[in-house]
C-alpha positions as CSV (number, residue, x, y, z in Angstrom):
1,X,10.4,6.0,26.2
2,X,8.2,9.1,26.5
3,X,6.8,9.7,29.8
4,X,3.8,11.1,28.5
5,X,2.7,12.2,32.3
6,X,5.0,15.2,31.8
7,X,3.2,16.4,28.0
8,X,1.6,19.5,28.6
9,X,1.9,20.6,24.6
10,X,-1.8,20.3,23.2
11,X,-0.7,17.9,20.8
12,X,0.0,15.4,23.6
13,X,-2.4,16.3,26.4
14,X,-4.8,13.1,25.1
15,X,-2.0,11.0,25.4
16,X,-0.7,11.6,28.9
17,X,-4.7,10.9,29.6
18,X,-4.8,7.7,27.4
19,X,-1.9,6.6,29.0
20,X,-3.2,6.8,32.6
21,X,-6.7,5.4,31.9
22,X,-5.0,2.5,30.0
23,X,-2.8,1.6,32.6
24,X,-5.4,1.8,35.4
25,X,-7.5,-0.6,32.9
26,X,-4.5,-2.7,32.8
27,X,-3.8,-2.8,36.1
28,X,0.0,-1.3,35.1
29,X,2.4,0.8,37.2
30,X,5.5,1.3,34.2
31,X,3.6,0.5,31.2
32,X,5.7,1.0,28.2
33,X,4.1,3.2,25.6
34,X,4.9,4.0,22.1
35,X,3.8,7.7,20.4
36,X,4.5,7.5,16.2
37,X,4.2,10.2,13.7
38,X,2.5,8.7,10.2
39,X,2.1,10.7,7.1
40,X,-1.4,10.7,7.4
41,X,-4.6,9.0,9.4
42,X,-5.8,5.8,8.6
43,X,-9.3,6.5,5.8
44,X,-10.5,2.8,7.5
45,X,-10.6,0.6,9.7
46,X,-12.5,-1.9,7.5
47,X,-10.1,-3.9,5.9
48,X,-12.3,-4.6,3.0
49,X,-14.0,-1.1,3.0
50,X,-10.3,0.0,0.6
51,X,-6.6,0.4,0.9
52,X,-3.9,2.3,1.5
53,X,-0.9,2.5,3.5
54,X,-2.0,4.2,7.0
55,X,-4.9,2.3,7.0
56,X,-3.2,-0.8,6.3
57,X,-0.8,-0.4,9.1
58,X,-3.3,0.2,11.4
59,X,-5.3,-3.1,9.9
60,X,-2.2,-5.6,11.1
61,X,-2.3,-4.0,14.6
62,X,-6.1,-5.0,14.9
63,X,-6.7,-7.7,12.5
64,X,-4.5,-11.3,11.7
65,X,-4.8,-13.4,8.5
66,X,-4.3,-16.6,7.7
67,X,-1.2,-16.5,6.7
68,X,1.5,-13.9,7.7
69,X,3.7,-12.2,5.4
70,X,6.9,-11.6,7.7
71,X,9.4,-8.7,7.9
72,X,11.9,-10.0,5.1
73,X,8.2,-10.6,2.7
74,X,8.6,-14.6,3.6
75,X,5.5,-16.2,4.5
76,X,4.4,-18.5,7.4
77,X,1.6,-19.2,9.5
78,X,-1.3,-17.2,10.8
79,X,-4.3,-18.2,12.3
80,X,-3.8,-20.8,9.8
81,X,-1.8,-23.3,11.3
82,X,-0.4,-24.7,8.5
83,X,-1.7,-26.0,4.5
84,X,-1.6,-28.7,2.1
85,X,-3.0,-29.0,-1.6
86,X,-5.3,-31.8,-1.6
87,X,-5.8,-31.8,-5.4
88,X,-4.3,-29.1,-8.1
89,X,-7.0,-26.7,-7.0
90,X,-8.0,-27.3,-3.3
91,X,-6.2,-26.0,-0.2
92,X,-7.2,-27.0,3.1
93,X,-6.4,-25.2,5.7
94,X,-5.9,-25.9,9.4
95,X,-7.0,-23.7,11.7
96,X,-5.3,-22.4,15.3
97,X,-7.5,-23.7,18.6
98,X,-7.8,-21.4,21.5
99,X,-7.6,-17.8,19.6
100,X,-10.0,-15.0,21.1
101,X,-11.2,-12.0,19.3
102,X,-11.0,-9.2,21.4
103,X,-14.2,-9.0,22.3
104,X,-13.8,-12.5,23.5
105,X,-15.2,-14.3,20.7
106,X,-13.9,-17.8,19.8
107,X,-11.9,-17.7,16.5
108,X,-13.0,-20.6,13.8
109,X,-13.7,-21.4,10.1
110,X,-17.4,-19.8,10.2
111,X,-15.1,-16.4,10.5
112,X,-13.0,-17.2,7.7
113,X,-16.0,-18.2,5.6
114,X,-18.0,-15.0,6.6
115,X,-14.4,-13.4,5.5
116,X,-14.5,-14.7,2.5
117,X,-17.8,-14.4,1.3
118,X,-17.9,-10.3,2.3
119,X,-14.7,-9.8,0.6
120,X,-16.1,-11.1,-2.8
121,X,-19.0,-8.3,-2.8
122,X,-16.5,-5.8,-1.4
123,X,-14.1,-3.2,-2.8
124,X,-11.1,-5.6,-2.1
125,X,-13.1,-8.3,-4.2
126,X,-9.9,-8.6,-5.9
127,X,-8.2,-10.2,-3.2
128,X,-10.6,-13.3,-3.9
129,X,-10.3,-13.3,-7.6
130,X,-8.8,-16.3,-7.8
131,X,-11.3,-18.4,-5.4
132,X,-14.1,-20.0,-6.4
133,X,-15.2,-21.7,-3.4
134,X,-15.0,-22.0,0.2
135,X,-16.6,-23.9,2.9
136,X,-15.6,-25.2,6.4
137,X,-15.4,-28.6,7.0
138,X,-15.1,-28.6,11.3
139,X,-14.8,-25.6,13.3
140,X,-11.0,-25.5,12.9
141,X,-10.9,-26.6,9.0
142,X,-11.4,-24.4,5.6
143,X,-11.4,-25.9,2.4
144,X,-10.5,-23.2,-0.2
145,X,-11.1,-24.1,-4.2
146,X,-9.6,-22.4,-7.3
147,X,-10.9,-22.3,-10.6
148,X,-7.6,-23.6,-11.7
149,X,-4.2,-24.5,-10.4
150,X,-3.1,-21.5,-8.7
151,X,0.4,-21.4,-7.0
152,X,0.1,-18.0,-4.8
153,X,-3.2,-18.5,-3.0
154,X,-1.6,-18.7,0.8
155,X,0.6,-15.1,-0.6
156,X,-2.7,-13.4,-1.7
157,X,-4.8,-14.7,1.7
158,X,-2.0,-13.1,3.7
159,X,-3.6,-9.5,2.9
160,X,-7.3,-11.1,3.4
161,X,-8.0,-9.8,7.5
162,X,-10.1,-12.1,9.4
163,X,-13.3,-10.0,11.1
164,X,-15.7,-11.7,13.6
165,X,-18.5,-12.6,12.0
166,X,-21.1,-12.4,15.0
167,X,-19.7,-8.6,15.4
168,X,-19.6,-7.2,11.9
169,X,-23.6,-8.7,11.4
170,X,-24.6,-7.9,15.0
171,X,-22.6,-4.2,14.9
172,X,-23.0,-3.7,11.5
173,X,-20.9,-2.2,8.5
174,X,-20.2,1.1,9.8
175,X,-19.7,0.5,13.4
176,X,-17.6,-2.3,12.3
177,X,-15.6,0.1,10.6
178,X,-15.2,2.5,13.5
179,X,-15.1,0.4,16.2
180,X,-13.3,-2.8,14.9
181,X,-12.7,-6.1,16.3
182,X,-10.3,-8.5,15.3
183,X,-7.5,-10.9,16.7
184,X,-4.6,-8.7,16.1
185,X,-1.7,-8.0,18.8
186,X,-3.7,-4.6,19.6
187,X,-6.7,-3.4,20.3
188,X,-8.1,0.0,19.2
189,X,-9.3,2.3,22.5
190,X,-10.4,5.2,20.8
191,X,-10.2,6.8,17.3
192,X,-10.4,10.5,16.9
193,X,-10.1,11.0,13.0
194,X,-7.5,13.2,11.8
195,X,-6.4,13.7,15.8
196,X,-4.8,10.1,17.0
197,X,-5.5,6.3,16.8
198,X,-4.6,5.0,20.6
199,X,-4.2,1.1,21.0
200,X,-4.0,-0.9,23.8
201,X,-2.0,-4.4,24.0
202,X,-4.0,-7.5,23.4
203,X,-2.8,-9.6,26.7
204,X,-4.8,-12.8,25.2
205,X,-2.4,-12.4,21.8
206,X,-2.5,-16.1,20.4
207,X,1.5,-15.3,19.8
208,X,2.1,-13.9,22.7
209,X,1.2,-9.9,24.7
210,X,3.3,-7.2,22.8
211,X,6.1,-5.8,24.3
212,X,4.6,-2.0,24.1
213,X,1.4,-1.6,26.5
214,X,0.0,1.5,24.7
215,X,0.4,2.7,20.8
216,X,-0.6,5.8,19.8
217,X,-0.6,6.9,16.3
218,X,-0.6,10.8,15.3
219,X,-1.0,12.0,11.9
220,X,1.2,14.8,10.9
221,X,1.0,15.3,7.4
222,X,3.2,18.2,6.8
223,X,7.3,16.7,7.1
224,X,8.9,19.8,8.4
225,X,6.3,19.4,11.8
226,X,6.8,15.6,11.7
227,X,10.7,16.0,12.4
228,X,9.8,19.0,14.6
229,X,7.6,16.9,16.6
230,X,10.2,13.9,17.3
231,X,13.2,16.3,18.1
232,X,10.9,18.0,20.5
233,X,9.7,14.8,22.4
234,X,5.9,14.7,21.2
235,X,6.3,11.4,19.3
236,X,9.3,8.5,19.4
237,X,9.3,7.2,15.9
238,X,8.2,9.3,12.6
239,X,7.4,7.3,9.0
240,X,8.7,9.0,6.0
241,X,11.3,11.2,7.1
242,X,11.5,14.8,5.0
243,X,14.4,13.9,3.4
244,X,16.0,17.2,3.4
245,X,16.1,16.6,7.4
246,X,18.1,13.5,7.4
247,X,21.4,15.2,7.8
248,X,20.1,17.4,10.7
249,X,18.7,14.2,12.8
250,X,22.2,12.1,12.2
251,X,23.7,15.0,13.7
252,X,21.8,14.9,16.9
253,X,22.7,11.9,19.4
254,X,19.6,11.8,20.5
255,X,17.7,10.0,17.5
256,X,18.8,7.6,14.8
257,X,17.6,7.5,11.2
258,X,16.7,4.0,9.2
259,X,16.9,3.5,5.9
260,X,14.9,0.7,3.8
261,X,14.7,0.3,-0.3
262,X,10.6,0.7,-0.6
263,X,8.5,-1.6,-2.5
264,X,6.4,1.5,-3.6
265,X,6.8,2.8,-7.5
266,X,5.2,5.8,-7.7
267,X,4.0,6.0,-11.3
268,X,1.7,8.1,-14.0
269,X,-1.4,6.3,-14.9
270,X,-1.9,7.3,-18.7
271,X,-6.1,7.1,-19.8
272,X,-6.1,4.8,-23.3
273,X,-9.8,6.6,-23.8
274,X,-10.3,7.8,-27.2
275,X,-12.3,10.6,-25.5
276,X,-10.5,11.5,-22.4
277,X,-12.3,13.6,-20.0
278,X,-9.7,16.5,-18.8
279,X,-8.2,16.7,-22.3
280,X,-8.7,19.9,-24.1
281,X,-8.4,18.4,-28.0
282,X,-11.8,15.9,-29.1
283,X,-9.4,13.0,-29.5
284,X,-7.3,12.4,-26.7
285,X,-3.2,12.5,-27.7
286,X,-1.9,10.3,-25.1
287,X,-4.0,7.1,-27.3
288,X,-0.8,7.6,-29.9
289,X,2.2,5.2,-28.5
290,X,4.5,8.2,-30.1
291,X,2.9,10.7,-27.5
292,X,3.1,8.5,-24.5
293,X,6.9,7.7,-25.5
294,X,7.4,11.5,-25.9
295,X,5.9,12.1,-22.3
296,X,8.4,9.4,-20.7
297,X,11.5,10.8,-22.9
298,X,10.5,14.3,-21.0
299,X,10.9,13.2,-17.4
300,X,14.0,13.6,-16.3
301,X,13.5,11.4,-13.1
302,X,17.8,11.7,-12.9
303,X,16.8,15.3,-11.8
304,X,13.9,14.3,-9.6
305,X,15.8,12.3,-7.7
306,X,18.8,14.6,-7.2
307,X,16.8,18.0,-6.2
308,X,13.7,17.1,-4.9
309,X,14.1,13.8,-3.2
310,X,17.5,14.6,-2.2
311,X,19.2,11.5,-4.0
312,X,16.7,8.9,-2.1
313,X,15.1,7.3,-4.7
314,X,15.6,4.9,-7.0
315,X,14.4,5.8,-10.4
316,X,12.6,2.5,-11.9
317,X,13.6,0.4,-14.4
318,X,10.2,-1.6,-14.8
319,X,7.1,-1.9,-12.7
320,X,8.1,-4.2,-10.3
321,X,11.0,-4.6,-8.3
322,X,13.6,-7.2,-9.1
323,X,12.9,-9.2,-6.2
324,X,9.5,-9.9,-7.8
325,X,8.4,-12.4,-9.6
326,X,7.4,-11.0,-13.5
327,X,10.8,-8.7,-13.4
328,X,12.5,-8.9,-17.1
329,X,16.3,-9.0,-15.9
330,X,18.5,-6.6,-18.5
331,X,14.9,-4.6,-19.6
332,X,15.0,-1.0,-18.3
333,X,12.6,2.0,-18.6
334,X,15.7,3.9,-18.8
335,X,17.4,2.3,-21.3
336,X,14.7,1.8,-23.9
337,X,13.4,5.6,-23.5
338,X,16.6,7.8,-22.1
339,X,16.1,11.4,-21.3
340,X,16.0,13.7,-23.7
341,X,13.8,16.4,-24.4
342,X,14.7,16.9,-28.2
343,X,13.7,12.8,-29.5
344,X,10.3,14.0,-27.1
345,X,9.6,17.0,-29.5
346,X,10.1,15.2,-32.8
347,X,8.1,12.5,-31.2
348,X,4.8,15.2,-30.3
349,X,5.7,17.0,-34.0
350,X,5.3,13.4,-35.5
351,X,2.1,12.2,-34.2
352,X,0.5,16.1,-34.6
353,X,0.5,17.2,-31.9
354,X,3.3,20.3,-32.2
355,X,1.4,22.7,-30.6
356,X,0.8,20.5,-27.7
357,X,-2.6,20.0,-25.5
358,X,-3.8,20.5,-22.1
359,X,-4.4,17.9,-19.4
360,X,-5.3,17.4,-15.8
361,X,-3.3,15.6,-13.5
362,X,-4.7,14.2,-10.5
363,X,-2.3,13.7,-7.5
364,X,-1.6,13.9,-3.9
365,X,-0.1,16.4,-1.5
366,X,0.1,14.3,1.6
367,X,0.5,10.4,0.5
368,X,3.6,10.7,-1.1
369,X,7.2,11.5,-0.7
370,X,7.6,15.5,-1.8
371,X,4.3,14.4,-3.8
372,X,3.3,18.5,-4.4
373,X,7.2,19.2,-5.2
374,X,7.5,16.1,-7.7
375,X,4.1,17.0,-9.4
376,X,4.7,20.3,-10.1
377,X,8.3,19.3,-11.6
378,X,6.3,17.2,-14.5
379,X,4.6,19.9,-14.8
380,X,8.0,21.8,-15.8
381,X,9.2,18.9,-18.0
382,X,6.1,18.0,-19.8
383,X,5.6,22.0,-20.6
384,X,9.0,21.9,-22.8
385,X,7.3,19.4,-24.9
386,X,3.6,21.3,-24.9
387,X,2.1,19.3,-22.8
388,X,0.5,21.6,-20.3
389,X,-0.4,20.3,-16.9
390,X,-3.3,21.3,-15.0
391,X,-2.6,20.5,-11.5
392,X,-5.2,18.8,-9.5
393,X,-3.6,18.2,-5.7
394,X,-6.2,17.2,-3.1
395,X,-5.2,15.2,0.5
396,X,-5.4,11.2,0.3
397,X,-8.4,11.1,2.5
398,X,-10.3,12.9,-0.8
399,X,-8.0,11.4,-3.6
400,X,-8.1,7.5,-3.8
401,X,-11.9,7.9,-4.1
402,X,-12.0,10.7,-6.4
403,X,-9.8,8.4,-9.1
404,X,-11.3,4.8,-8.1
405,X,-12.6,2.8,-10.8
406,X,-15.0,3.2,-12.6
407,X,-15.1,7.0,-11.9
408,X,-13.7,8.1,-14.5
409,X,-12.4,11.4,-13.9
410,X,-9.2,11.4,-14.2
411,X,-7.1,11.6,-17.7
412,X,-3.6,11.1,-15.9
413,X,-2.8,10.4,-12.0
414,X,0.5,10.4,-10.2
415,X,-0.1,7.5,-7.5
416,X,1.7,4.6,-6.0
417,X,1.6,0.9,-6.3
418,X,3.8,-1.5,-3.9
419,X,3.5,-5.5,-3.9
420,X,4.6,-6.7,-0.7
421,X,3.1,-10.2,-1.9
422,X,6.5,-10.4,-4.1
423,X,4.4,-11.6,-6.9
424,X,3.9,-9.6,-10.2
425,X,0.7,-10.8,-11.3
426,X,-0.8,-9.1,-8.4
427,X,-0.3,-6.0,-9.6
428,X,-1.0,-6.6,-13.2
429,X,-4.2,-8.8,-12.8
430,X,-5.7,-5.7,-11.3
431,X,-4.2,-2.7,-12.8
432,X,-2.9,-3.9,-16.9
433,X,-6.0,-6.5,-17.2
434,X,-9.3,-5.5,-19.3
435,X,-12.1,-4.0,-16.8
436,X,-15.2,-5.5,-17.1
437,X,-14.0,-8.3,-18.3
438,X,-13.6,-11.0,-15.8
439,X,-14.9,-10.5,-12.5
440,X,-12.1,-9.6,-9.8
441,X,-9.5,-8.4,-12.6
442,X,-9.0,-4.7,-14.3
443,X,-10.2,-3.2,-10.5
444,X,-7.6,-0.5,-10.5
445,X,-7.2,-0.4,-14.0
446,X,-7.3,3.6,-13.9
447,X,-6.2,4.0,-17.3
448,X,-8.6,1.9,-19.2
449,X,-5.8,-0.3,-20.6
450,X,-6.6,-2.8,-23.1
451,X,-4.7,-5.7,-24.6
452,X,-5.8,-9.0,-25.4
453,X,-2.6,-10.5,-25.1
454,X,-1.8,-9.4,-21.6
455,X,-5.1,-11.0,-20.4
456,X,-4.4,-14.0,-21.8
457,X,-1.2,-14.1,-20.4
458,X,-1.9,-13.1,-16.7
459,X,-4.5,-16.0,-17.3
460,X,-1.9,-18.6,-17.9
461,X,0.1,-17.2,-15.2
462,X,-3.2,-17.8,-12.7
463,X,-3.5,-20.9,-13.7
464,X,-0.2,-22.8,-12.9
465,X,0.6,-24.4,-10.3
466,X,3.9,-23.9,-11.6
467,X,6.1,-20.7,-10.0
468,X,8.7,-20.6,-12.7
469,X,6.1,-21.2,-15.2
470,X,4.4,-18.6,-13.8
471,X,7.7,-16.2,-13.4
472,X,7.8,-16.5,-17.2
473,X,3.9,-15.7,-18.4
474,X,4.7,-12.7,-16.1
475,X,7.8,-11.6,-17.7
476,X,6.2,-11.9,-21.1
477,X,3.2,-9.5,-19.9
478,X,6.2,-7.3,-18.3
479,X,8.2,-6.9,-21.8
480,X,4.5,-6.3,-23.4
481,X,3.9,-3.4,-21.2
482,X,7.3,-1.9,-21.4
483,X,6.9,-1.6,-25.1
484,X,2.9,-0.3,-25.2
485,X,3.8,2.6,-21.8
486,X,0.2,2.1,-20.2
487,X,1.6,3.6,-17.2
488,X,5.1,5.3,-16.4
489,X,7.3,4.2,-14.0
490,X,9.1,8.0,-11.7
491,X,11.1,5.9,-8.8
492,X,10.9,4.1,-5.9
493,X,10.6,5.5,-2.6
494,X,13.6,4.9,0.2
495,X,11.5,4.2,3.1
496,X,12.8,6.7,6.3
497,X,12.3,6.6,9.7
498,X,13.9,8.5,12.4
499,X,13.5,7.3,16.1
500,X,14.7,7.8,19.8
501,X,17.8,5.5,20.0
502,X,15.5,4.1,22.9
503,X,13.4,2.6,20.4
504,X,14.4,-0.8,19.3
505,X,12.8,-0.8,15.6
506,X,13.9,-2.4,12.4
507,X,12.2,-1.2,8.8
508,X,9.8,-3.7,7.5
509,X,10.7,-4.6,3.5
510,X,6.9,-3.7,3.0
511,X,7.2,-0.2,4.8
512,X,4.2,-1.8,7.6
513,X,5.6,0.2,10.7
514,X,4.4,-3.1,13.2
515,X,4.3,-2.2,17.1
516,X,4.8,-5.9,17.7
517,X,7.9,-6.1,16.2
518,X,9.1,-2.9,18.3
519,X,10.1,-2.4,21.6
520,X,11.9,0.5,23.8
521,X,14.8,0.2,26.4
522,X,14.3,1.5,30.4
């Protein structure tokens, strides 16, 4: 455990401060306190204000839903109780007695219906696509409708946050946002952006206090000064260890490094646009399949792996994991388009576009895993087939809203999809389906992707109550989307963590580094 009393780096000096005014609020002599190192700050703390994966850790700390996705993705109760289907397309849902927000606020089913109701005008409106009504029935009972039989409801609600409604209308949208309140394990003491995010333990926790008093979490963006900052004491646990430091951290008894298989593909959203707006040519290439195919034949993501992520990824196969729900067992990326740069020529030279075109892509430099060195290594591979990249990096607190629909900016975009729900259709509904088309679907659809039959397939998969029957609509859009390239797959990311061999942590399948689930040894 750090003893942040001693910190006198200017890194630290808040949270040797934090630490003592938190334990004198507490009423603690030996607190135990937790300092992490995350890629990046949290853009949010309103859960429905956007996503992404700082902010979403921060969001479990401060906020519970109904249901809870565990550790190993599994699902069991939240503040719901427990659930039943009372017909094919009503849920009722039973609701825990005796659960405080933190600003001592009963919890009951007017918060979950004030939930609900903000989420379907928000940016997450997606989460809610597949409700069509709600209402509570007592103070401790919500009855939640579906336009049809829908077999995943209680996996979608367990990324729907429950906020206090008297707060959020009394506080308002922004000072909900900066100052939120929830039910979560932790509570948020102070937030100074791009700086630290300092929590303190919820003592009334419905499941229990936490076994770490104080959390604070530091964003260090750049990986070299992440690893430099655990080896020299500043923080206890870092996210996304560079991976060319790995060896160096083994080697020093002091720390231990954690591996987990991520959940997050990090892909090339292709625009379908006739006109495309980055694209120097009037009719944009990447509309002809042969183009697309050429672009994915280019990418050696054998090479990526090796020299730039320092043989810790996975290249993928599809665009979900196998775990999933919608994966096509025996269908690979890999397989049906193999490396090799001479097939991508022929392929450009065939649809007319020999002397190649220019293009922008839009990406990260502080999201990703060696996002600025993998970027600028399609912009190697691409260039042997005369596709010349522009190279648009920006930091993720500028990015996800310079490329969210309906923007339109962007004519390609290296980001990153993960689906801890283990369910396919999540991802599909909102990134392969129509936009504008049916309200809640084609959100994130940053590629304008069209195809009649994928929508009517991801509709037949939303409306069976039927997971296998399900599993197979999905696999049907899967092989549909392997063979028209909306989108193309690079790799999965291994999810790294280094950490004090104090600290008792375990990796999380859906890379959320939870302080509830930690703890650190006298």
């Amino acid at each position: 455990m750090m003893n942040l009393r001693m910190i006198a780096t200017k890194g630290t000096l808040f949270a040797g401060a934090l630490f003592l005014a938190s334990t004198a609020l507490t009423g603690l002599v030996d607190a135990k306190s937790l300092t992490v190192g995350l890629t990046s700050d949290a853009v949010n703390l309103d859960p429905q204000a956007g996503e992404e994966l700082s902010s979403n850790i921060l969001f479990y700390h401060i906020y519970d839903p109904l249901v809870r996705r565990n550790a190993d993705l599994s699902f069991g109760p939240g503040l719901a109780e427990s659930w039943e289907l009372a017909d094919d397309t009503t849920w009722v849902f039973k609701l825990r007695k005796g659960v405080k927000f933190h600003n001592g606020e009963e919890f009951k089913a007017s918060d979950v219906v004030f939930t609900l109701d903000r989420l379907k005008k928000s940016l997450m409106a997606n989460l809610g696509a597949n409700i069509s009504s709600f209402k509570a029935i007592d103070d401790y009972t919500v009855e939640i409708k579906t336009p049809r039989p829908y077999a995943v409801l209680p996996n979608d609600l367990a990324a729907v946050l429950i906020l206090n409604e008297k707060y959020v209308k009394e506080a308002g949208d922004e000072t909900a946002d900066l100052k939120p309140i929830g039910t979560g394990p932790y509570k948020l003491v102070e937030w100074v952006k791009e700086d630290h995010i300092a929590l303190e333990s919820n003592k009334d926790y419905y499941a229990g206090p936490a076994k770490l008093d104080t959390v604070t979490f530091r964003p260090i963006t750049n990986g070299a000064t992440r690893t430099a900052a655990l080896l020299t004491g500043e923080v206890d646990v870092v996210q996304d260890l560079n991976v060319r430091d790995v060896d160096r951290v083994k080697a020093d008894g002091r720390y231990k490094v954690l591996a987990q298989p991520s959940l997050l593909n990090v892909v090339l959203s292709i625009d379908q646009r006739e006109k495309s707006p980055t694209v120097d040519l009037d009719k944009n290439p990447m509309v002809d399949h042969r183009v697309r195919e050429a672009m994915v034949r280019a990418i050696d993501v054998g090479a990526i792996n090796k020299v730039i992520m320092n043989g810790l990824s996975t290249p993928s196969e599809q665009y979900v994991p196998a775990s999933h729900t919608g994966y096509l067992d025996g269908a690979s990326f890999r397989d049906m388009y193999p490396f090799d740069v001479e097939k991508a020529t022929a392929l450009m030279a065939e649809a007319g576009y020999a002397d190649g075109f220019t293009v922008t892509l839009d990406a990260t430099n502080n999201r990703y895993v060696n996002d600025q060195q993998i970027v600028q290594a399609l912009a190697s591979m691409l260039g042997k087939i005369k596709i010349n990249l522009k190279l648009n990096l920006m930091p993720k607190s500028n990015f996800f809203g310079y490329i969210r629909v309906p923007s339109d900016k962007s004519s390609l975009i290296m980001s990153g999809w993960d689906v801890p729900s283990g369910d396919g259709g999540s991802m599909y509904s909102v990134m392969f389906y129509t936009r504008d088309k049916k309200e809640g679907y084609g959100q994130v659809n940053r590629g304008s992707y069209s195809n009649p039959e994928v929508d009517a397939l991801i509709d037949k998969a939303d409306a069976t109550a039927k997971l296998d029957q399900r599993d197979k609509f999905l696999q049907d859009v899967t092989k549909i989307l392997m063979a028209d390239i909306p989108m193309i797959p690079i790799h999965y990311e291994q999810d790294l963590y280094a950490a004090k061999t104090s600290v008792d942590i375990t990796p999380r399948a859906d890379k959320f580094l939870w302080a509830y689930d930690i703890d650190v040894k006298e």
